[in-house]
C-alpha positions in Angstrom: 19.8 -240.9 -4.8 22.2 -238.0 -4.9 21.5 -235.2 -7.5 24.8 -233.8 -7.1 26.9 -233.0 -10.1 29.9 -232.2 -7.7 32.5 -234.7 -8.3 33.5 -237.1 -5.3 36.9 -236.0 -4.1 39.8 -238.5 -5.5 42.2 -240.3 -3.2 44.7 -237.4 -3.8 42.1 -234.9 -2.8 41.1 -236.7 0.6 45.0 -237.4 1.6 45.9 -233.5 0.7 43.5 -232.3 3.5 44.3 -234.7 5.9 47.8 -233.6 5.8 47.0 -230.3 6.2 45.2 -231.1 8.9 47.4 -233.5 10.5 49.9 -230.5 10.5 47.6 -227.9 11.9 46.7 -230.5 14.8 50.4 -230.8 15.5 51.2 -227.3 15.7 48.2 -226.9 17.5 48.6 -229.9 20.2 52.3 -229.2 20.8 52.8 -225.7 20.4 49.3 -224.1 21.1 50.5 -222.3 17.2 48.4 -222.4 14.2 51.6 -223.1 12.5 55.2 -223.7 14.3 57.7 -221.8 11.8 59.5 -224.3 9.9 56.9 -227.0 10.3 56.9 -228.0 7.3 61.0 -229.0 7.1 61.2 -230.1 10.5 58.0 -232.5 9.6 60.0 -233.8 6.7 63.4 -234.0 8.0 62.8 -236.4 11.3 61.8 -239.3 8.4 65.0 -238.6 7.4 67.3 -237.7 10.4 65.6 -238.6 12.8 64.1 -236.3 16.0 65.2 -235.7 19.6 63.9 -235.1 23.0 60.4 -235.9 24.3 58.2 -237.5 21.8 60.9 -238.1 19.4 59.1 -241.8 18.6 56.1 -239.8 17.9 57.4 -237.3 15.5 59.4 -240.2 13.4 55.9 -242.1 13.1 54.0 -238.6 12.8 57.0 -237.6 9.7 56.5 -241.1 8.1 52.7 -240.7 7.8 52.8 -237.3 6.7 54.4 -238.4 3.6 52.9 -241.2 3.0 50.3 -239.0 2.5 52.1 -236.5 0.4 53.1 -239.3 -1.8 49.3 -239.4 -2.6 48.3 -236.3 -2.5 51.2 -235.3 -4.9 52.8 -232.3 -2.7 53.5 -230.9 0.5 51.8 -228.0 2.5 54.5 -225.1 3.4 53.1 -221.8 5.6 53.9 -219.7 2.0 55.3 -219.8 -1.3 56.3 -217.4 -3.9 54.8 -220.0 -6.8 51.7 -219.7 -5.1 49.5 -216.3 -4.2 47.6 -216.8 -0.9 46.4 -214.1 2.2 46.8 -216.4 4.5 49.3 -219.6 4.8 49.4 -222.5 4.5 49.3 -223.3 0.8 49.5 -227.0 -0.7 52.6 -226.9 -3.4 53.4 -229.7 -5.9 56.0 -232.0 -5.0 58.5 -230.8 -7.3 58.0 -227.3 -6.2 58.6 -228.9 -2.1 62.1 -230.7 -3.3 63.2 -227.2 -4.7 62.5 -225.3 -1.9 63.5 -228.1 0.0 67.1 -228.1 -1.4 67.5 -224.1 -1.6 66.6 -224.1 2.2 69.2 -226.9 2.5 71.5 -225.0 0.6 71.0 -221.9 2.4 71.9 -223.6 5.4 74.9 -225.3 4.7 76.4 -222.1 3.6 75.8 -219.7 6.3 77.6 -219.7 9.4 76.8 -222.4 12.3 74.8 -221.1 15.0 76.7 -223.4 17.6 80.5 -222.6 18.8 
């Protein structure tokens, strides 16, 4: 019998570190990165908008599970957040916190100049 008065890690807990480490695995696998700048949106958008190029299947099944598992875990891991103090990305933020900086990047975007002619 266990005399540990640790408590067992809830379903949230268990699907909050396997995203994380579903994301470092990526970066790690594909870009030989701890973690690819803008990971986190680019993970989150191809669910969305789909991906392109090679492995493009991979990354839409790869986005879907990733939040499936943020649905759970109730947030999303970003490289750094102001809402959250940390010496080293990344850093697991609530899902409400994610949709707002989700939207301000989105807004950001649309308002600055395209990159392409």
């Amino acid at each position: 019998m266990n005399d540990s008065t640790e408590p067992s890690p809830t379903r949230a807990d268990l699907a909050r570190e396997l995203l994380r480490y579903k994301m470092l695995e990526y970066s790690e696998d594909f870009a030989c990165a701890t973690w690819l700048v803008d990971l986190e949106f680019d993970v989150w958008k191809w669910c969305d908008e789909g991906s392109s190029g090679v492995g493009k299947e991979y990354n839409i099944r790869f986005s879907r599970e990733c939040r499936a598992l943020a649905e759970i875990a109730g947030g999303w891991w970003v490289y750094e957040d102001e809402t959250v103090p940390s010496d080293d990305g990344p850093v697991f933020i609530p899902m409400a916190r994610w949709l707002e900086k989700l939207a301000e990047r989105t807004r950001r975007v649309k308002s600055s100049p395209s990159r392409h002619p």
